[in-house]
C-alpha positions as a Markdown table, in Angstrom:
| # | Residue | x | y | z |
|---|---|---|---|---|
| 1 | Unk | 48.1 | 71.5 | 97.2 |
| 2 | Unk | 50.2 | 68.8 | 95.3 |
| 3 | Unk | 49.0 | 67.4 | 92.0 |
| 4 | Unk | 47.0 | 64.2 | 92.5 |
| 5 | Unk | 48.3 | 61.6 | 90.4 |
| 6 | Unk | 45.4 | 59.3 | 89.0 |
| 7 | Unk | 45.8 | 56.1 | 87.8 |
| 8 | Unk | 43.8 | 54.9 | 84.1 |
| 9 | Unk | 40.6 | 53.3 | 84.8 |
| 10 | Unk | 39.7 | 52.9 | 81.1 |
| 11 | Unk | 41.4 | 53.0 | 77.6 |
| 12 | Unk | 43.5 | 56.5 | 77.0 |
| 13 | Unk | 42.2 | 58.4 | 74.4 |
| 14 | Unk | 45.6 | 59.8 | 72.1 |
| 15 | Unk | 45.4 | 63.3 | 71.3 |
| 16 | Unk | 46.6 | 63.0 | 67.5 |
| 17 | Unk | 45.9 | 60.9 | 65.0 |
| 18 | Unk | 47.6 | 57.5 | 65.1 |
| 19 | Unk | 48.0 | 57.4 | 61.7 |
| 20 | Unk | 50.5 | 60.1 | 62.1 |
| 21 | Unk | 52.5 | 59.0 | 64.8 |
| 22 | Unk | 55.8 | 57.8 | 63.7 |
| 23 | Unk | 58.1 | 55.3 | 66.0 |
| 24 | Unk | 61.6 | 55.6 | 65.1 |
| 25 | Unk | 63.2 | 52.7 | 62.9 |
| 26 | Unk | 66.5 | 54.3 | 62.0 |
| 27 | Unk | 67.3 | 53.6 | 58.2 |
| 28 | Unk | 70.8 | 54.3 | 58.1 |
| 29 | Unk | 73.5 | 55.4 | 60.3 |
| 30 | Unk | 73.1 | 58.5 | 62.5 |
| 31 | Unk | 75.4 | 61.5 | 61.8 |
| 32 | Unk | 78.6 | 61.4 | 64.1 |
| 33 | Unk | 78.6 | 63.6 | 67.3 |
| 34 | Unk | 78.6 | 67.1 | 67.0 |
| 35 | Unk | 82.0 | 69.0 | 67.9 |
| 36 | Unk | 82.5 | 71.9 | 69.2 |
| 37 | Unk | 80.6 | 74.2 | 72.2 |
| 38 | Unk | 76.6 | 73.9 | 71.9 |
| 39 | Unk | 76.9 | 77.3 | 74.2 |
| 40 | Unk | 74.5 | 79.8 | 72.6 |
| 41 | Unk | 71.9 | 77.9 | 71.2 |
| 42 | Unk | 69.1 | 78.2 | 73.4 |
| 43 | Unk | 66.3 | 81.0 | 72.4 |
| 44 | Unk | 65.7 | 83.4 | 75.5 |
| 45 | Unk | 62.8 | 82.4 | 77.4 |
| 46 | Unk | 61.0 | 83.8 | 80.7 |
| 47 | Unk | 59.8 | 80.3 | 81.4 |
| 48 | Unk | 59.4 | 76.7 | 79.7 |
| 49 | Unk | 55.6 | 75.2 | 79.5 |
| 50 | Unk | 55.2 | 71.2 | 79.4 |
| 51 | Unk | 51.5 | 69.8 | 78.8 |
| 52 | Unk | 51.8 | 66.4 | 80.1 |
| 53 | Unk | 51.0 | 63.5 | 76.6 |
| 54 | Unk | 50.1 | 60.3 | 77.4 |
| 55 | Unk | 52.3 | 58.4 | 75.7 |
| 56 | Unk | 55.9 | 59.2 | 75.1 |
| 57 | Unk | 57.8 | 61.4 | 72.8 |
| 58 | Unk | 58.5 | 57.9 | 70.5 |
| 59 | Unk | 55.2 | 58.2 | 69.4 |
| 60 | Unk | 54.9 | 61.5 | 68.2 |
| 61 | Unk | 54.3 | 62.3 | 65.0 |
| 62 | Unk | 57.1 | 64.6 | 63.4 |
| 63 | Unk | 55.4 | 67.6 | 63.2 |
| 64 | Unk | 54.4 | 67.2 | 67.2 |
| 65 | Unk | 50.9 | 66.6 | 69.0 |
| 66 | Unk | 48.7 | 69.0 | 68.6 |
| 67 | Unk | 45.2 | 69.6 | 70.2 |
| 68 | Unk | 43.2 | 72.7 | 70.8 |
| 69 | Unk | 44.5 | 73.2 | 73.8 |
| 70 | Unk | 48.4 | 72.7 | 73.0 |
| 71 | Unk | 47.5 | 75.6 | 70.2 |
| 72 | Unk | 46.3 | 78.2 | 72.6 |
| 73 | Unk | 49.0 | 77.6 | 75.1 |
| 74 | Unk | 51.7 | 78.2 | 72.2 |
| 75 | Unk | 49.9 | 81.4 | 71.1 |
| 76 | Unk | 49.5 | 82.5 | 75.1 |
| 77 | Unk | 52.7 | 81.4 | 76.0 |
| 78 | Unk | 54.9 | 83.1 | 73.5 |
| 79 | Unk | 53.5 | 86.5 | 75.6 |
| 80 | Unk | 54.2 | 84.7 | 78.9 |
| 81 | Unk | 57.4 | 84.1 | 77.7 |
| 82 | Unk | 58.1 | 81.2 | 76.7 |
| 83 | Unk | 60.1 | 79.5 | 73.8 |
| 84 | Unk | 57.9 | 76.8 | 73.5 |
| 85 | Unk | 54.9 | 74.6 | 74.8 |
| 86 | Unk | 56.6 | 71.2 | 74.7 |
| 87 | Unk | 54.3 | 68.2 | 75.0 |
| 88 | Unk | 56.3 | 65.3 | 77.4 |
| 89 | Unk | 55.7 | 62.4 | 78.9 |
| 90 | Unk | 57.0 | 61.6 | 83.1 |
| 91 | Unk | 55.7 | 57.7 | 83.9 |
| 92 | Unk | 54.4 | 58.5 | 86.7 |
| 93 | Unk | 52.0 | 61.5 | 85.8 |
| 94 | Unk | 48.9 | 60.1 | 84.5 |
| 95 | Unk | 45.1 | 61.5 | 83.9 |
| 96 | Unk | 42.2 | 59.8 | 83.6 |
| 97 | Unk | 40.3 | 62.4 | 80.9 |
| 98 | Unk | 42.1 | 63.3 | 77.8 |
| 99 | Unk | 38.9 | 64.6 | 76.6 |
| 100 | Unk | 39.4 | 67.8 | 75.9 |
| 101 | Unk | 41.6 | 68.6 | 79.4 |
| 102 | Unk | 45.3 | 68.2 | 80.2 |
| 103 | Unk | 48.0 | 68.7 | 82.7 |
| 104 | Unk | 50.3 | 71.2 | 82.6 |
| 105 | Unk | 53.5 | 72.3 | 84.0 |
| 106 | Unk | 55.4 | 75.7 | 84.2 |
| 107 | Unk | 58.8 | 76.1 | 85.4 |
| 108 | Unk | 60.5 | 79.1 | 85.7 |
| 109 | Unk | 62.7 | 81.0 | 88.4 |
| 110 | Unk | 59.7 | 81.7 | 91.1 |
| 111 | Unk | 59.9 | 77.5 | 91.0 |
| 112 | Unk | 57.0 | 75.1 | 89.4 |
| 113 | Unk | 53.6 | 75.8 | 88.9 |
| 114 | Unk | 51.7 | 72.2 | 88.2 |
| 115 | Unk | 47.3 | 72.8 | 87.0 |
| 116 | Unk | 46.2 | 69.2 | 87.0 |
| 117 | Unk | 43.5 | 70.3 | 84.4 |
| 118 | Unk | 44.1 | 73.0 | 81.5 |
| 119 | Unk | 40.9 | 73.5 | 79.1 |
| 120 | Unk | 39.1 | 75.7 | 76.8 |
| 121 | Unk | 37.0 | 76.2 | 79.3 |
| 122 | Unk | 39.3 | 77.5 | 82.0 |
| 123 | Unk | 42.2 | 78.8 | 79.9 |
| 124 | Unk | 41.3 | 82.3 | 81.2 |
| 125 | Unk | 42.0 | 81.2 | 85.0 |
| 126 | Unk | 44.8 | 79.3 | 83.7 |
| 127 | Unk | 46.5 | 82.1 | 82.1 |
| 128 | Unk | 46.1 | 84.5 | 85.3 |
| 129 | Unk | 47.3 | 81.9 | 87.5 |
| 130 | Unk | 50.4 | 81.5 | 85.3 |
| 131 | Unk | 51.0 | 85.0 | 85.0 |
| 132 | Unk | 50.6 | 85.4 | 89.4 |
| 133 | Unk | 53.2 | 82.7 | 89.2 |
| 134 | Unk | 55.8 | 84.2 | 86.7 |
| 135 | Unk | 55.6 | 87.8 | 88.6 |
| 136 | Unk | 56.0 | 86.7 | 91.8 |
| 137 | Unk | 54.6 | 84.7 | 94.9 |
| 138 | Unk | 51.4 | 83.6 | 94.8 |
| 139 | Unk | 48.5 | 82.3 | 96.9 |
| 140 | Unk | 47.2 | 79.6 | 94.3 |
| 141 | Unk | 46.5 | 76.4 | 95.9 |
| 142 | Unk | 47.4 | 74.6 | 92.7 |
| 143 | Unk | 51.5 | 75.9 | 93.1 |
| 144 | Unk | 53.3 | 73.1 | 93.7 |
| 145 | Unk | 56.1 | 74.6 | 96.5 |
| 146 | Unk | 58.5 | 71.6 | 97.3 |
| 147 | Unk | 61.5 | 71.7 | 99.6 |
| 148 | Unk | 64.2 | 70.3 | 96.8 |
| 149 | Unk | 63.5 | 68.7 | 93.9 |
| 150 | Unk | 64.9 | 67.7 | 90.2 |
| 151 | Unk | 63.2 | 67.6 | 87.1 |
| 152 | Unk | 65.1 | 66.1 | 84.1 |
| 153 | Unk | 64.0 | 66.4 | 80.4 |
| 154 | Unk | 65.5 | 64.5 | 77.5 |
| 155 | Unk | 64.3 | 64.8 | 74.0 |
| 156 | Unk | 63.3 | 61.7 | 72.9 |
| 157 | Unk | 61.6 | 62.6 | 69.6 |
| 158 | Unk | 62.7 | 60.4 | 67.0 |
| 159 | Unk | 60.3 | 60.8 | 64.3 |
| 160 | Unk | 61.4 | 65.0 | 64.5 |
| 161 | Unk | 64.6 | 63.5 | 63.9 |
| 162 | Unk | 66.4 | 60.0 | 64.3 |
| 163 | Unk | 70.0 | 61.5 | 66.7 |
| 164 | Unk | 66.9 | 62.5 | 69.6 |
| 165 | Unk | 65.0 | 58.9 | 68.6 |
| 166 | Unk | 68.8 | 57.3 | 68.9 |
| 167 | Unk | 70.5 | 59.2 | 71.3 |
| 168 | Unk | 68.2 | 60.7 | 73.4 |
| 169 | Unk | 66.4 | 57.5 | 74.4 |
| 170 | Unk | 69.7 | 55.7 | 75.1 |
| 171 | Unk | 70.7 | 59.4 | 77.6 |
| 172 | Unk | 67.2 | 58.8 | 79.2 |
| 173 | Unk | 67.2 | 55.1 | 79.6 |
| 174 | Unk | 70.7 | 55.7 | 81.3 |
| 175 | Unk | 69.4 | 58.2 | 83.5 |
| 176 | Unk | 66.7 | 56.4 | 84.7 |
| 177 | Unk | 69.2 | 53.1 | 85.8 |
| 178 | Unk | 72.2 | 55.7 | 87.5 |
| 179 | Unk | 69.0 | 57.3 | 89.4 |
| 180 | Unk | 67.4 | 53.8 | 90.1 |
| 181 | Unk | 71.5 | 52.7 | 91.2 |
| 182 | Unk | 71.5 | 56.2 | 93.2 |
| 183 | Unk | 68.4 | 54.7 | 95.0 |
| 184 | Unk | 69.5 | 51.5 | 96.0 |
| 185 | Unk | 72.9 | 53.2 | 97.1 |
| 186 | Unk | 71.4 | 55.3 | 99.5 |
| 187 | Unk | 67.7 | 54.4 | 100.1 |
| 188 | Unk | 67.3 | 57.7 | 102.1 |
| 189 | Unk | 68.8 | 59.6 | 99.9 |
| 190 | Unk | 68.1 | 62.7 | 98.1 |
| 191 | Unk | 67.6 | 60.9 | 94.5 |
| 192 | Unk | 64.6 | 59.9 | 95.4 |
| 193 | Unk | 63.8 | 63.8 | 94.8 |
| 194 | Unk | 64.9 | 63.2 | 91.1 |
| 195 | Unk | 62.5 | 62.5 | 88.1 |
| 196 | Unk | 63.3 | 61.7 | 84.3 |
| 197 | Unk | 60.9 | 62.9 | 81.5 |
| 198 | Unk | 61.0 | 63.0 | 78.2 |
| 199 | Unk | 60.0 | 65.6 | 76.0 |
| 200 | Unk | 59.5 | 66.3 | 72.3 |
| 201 | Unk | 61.7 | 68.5 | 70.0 |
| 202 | Unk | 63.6 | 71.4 | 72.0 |
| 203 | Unk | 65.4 | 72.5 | 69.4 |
| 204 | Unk | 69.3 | 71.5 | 68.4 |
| 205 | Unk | 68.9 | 68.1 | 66.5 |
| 206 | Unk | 72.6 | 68.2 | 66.1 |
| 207 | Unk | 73.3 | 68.7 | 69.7 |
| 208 | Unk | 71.3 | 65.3 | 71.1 |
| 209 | Unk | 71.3 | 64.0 | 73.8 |
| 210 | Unk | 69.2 | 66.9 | 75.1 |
| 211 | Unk | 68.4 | 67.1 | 78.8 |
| 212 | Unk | 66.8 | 70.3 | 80.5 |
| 213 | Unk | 67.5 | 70.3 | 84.0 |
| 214 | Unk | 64.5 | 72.0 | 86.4 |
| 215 | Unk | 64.7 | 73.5 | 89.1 |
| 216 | Unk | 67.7 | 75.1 | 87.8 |
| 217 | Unk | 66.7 | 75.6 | 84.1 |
| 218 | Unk | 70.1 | 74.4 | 82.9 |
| 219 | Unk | 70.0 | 73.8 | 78.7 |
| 220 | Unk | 72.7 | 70.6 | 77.9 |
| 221 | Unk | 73.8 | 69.3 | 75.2 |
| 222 | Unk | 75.9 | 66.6 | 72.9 |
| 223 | Unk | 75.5 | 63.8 | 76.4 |
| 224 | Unk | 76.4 | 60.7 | 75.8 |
| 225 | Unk | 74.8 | 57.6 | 78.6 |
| 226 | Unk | 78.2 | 57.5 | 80.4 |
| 227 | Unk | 77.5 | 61.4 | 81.1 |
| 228 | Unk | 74.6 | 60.1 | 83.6 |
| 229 | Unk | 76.5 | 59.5 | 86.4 |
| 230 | Unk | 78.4 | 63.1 | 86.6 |
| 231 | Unk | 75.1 | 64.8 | 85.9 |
| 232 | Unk | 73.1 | 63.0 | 88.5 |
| 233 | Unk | 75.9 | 63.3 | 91.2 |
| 234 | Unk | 75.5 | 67.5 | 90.4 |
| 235 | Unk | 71.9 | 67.2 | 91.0 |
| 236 | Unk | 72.2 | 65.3 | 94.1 |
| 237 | Unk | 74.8 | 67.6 | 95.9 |
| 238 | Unk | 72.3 | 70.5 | 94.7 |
| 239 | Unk | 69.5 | 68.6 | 96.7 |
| 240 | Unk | 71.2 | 68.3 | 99.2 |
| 241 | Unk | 72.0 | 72.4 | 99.6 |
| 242 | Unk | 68.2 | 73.1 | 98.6 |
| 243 | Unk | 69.5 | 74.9 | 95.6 |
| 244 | Unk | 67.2 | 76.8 | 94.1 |
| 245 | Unk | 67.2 | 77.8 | 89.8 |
| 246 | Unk | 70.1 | 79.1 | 88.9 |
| 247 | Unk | 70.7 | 82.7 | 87.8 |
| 248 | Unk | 72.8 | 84.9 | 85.6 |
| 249 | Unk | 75.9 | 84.6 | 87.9 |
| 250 | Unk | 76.0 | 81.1 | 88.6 |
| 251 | Unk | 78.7 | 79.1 | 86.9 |
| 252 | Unk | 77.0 | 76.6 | 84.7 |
| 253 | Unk | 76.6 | 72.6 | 84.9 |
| 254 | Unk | 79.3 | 71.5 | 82.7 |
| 255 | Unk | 81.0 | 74.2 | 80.2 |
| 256 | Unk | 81.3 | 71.3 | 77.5 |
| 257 | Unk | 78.1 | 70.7 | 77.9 |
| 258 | Unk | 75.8 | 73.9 | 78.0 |
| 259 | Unk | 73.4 | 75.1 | 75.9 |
| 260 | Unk | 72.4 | 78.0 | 78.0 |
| 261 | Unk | 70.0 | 78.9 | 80.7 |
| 262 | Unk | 66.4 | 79.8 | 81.2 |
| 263 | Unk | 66.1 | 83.5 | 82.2 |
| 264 | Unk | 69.2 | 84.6 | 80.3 |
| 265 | Unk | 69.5 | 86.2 | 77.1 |
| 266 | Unk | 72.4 | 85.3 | 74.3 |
| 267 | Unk | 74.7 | 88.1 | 75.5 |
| 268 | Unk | 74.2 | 87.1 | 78.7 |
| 269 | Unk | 75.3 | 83.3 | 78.0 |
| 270 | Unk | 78.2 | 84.2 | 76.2 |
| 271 | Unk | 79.7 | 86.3 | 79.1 |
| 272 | Unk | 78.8 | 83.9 | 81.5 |
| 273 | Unk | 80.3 | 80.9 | 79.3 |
| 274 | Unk | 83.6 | 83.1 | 79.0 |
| 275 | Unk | 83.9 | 84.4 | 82.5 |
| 276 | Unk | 83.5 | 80.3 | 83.5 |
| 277 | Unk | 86.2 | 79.5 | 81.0 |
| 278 | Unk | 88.8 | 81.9 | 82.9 |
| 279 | Unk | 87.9 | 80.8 | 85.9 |
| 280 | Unk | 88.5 | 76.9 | 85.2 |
């Protein structure tokens, strides 16, 4: 079953204090681009968790939401696998009830597994359904199995630090015009397959813009807005083979670019990285 999409019917209650949440006013200059190879730099994860905010990463507080909920999925998840439970925000996801429920996504290399309502209550069910997922195929009506599509994260966080507030914004704001520009191109096109999120911290201030590429779990770093068009014509062409995530033998997005991959350890990254290199 796909995940419903409500609309709001009422005011959205936040879940953190407002009073904490920052929006970015950069008081200086940000520090110049970082040089070099981000390649590396990603911690080894089975999987990457997203608990859908409503509002966006610019009005997160530094330290990041937090809620009940977000704290059991961080101490769950880090036994699932993952690196983190990253709170984001995707337009066109939106819930009604913020009390004491939220969305959640899990992305790993079985696919994406979207539970329209996580809980105290449930966390149990939620937990075995996301372990079914991770070890395999599953039967759970709430999998979301869909026949190509592209999920792009940027870290937008700029109360964490001001290079995501700066950068990252200006990567996703790009990315959302060369998609939209991708769309009017080629109205039956495959970028209608591709959605932008933003997320908040990921890790490697220094390396922003961050994006986080799903299906294929692709970790990229130090983009700049005219890197939009390259990086949506690479997810287009993958639509349009029905590629899958990526795994330890595939070459990577864009050498300059990479971080590293979901699924792969260090070692694993770094041979990859310099097997690619030869081969370019």
């Amino acid at each position: 079953m796909l995940l419903r999409v409500r609309h709001f019917s009422r005011p959205r209650k936040r879940i953190w204090n407002k009073s904490l949440s920052t929006t970015h006013r950069p008081d200086s200059e940000s520090p110049p681009y970082f040089v070099g190879h981000p390649v590396g730099t990603v911690k080894p994860h089975r999987c990457s968790i997203f608990l859908h905010a409503n509002e966006p990463p610019s009005s997160f507080p530094k330290a990041g939401p937090s809620s009940p909920i977000s704290r059991e999925i961080q101490l769950r998840g880090s036994q699932w696998g993952s690196s983190a439970a990253n709170f984001c925000w995707m337009e066109h996801f939106a819930s009604e009830d913020w009390f004491g429920r939220q969305p959640m996504t899990v992305y790993s290399r079985n696919g994406k597994l979207d539970i329209p309502e996580v809980s105290l209550e449930n966390i149990d069910e939620v937990e075995h359904k996301v372990l079914s997922f991770l070890d395999g195929p599953t039967t759970d009506v709430e999998r979301v199995v869909e026949s190509g599509y592209a999920d792009l994260y940027v870290c937008t966080h700029g109360a964490r630090d001001c290079r995501c507030g700066e950068r990252g914004q200006q990567m996703y704001d790009a990315l959302l015009r060369t998609v939209e520009e991708e769309k009017l191109r080629s109205p039956n096109g495959v970028a209608h397959r591709i959605r932008i999120g933003a997320t908040g911290h990921v890790g490697g201030h220094q390396f922003a813009a961050n994006v986080i590429v799903f299906p294929h779990g692709e970790w990229l770093g130090c983009l700049k807005p005219e890197d939009s068009g390259w990086l949506v014509s690479r997810i287009c062409a993958d639509l349009e083979r029905n590629t899958k995530s990526y795994g330890p033998s595939d070459s990577p997005f864009h050498l300059e670019h990479w971080r590293g991959r979901m699924g792969m350890s260090k070692e694993e990254t770094m041979q990859l990285y310099e097997a690619s290199r030869q081969d370019s």
